[in-house]
Short mmCIF file of the C-alpha atoms (twelve columns), coordinates in Angstrom:
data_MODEL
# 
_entry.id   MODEL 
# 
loop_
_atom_site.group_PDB 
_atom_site.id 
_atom_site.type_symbol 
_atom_site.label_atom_id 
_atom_site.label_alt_id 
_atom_site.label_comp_id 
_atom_site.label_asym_id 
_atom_site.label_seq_id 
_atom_site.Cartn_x 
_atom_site.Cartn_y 
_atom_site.Cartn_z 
_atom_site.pdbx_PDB_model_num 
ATOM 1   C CA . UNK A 1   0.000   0.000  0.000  1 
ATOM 2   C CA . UNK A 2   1.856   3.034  -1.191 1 
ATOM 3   C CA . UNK A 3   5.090   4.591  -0.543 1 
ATOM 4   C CA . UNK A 4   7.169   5.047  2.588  1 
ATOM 5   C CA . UNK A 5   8.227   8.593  3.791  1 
ATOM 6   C CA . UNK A 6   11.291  8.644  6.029  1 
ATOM 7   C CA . UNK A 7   10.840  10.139 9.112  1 
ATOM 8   C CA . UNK A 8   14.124  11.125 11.013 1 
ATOM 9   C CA . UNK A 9   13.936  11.920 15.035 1 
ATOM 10  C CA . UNK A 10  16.694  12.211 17.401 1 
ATOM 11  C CA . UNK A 11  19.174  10.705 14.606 1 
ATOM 12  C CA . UNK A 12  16.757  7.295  14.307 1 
ATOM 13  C CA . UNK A 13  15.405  6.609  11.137 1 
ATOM 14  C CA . UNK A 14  11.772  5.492  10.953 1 
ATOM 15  C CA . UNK A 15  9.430   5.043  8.186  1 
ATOM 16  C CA . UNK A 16  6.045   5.792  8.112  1 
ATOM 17  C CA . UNK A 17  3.823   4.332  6.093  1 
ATOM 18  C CA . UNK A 18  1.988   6.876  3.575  1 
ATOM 19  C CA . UNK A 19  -1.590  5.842  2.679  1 
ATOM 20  C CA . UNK A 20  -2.055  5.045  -1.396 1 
ATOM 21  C CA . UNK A 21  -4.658  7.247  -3.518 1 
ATOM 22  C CA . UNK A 22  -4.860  4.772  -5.790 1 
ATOM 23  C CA . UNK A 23  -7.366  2.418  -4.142 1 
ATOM 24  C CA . UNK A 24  -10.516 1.099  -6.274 1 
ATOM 25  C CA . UNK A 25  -12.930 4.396  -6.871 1 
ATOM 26  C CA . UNK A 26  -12.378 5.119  -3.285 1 
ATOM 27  C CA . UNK A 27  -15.340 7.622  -1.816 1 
ATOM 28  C CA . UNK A 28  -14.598 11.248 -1.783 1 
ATOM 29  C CA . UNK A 29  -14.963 11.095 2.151  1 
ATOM 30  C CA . UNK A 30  -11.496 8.202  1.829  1 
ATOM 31  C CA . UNK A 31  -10.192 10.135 -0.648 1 
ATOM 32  C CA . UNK A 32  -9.978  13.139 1.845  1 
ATOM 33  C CA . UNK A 33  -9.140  11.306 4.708  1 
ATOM 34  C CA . UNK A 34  -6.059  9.951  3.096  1 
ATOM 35  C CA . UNK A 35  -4.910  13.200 1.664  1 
ATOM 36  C CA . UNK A 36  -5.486  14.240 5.167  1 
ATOM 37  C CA . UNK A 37  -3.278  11.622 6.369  1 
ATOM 38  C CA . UNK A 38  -0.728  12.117 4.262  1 
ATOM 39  C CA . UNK A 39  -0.546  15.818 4.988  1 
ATOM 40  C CA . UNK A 40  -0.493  15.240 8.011  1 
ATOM 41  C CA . UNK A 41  2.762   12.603 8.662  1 
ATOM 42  C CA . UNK A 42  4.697   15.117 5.556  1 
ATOM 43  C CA . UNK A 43  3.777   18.177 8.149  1 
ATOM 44  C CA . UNK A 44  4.255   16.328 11.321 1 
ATOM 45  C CA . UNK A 45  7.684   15.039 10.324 1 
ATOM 46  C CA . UNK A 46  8.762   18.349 9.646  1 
ATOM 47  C CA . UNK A 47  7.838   19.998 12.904 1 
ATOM 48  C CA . UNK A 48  8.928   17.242 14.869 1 
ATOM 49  C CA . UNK A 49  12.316  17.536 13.276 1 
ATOM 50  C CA . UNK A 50  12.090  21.335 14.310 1 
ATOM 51  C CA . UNK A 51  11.143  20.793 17.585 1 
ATOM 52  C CA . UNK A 52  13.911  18.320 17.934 1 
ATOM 53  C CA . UNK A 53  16.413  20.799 16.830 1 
ATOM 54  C CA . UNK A 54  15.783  23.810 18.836 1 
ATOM 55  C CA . UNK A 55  15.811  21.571 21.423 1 
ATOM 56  C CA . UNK A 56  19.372  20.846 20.530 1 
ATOM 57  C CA . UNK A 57  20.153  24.151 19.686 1 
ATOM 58  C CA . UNK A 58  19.016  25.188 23.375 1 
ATOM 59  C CA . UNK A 59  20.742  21.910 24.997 1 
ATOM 60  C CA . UNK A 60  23.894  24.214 23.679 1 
ATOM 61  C CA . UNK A 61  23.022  27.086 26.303 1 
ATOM 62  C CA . UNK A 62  24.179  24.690 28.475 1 
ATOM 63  C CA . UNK A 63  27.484  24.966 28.548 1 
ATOM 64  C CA . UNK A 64  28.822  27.072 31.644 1 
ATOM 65  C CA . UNK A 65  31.962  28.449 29.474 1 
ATOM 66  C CA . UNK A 66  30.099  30.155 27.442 1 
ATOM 67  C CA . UNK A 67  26.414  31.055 28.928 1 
ATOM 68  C CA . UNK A 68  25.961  32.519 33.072 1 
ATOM 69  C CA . UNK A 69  22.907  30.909 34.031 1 
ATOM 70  C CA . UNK A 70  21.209  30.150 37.680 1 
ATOM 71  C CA . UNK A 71  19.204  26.697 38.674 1 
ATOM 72  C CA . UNK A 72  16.464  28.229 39.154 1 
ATOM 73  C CA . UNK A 73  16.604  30.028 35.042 1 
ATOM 74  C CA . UNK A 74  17.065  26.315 34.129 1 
ATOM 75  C CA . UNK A 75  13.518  25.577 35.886 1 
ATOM 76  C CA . UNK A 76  11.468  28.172 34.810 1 
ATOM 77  C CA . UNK A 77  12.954  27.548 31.348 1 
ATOM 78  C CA . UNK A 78  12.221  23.406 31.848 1 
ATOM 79  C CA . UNK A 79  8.400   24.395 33.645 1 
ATOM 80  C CA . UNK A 80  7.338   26.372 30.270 1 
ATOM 81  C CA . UNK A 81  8.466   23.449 27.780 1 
ATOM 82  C CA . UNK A 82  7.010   20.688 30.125 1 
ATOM 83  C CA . UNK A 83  3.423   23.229 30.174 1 
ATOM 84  C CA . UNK A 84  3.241   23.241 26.213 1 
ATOM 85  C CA . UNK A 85  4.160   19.739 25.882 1 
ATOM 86  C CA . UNK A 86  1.264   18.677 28.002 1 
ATOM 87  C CA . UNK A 87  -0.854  21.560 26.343 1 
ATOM 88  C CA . UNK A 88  0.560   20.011 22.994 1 
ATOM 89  C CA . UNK A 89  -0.349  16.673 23.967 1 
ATOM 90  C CA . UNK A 90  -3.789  17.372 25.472 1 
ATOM 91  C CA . UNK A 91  -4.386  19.231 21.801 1 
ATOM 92  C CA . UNK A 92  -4.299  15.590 20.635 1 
ATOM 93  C CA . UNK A 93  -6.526  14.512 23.467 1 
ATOM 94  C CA . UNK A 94  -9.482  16.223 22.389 1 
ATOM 95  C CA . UNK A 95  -8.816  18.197 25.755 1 
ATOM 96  C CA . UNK A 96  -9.561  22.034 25.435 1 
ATOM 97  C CA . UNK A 97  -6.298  24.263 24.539 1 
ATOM 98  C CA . UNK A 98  -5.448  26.960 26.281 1 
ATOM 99  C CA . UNK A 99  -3.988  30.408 25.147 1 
ATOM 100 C CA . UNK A 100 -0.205  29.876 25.211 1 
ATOM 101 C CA . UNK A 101 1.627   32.151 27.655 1 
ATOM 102 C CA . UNK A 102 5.161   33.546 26.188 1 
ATOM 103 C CA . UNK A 103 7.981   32.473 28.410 1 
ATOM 104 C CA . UNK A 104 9.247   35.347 30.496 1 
ATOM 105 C CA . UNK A 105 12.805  35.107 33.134 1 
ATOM 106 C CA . UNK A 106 10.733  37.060 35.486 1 
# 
């Protein structure tokens, strides 16, 4: 059934299986759920990828040489992301979102 799309997290390679189009005069309602589908593992591979990275670009502001930062920074910093992770993950839950709050040292 169809093609594979690499997906690539964390430096593990996965594949994801992209739904076909070319099924036997499949209803409109199939033929928009699989575009649908497909959309959304292209644009969900994508902005995991970019997740993952800033989160490896901010793993860098780590590094006490360079960057003059206190345990509690660190917290607040780790609070926000674990807040829109469980906001993100809710968002898949059906659960109500709530406006996001931009992250403030204050």
């Amino acid at each position: 059934m169809g093609n594979r799309l690499p997906f690539v997290a964390d430096g593990v390679s996965f594949l994801i299986k992209e739904y076909s189009t070319t099924m036997a005069d499949p209803s409109q309602r199939t033929k928009r759920r699989i575009a649908n589908r497909n959309r959304f593992l292209k644009v969900g591979a994508r902005r995991v990828e970019a997740v993952l990275k800033s989160l490896r670009l901010l793993s860098r502001c780590g590094n006490r040489l360079i960057y003059d930062y206190e345990d509690l920074d660190v917290q607040m910093m780790f609070i926000a992301i674990d807040e829109q992770l469980q906001r993100t993950r809710d968002s898949f839950l059906k659960k109500e979102e709530a406006d996001p709050k931009p992250f403030k040292f204050e």
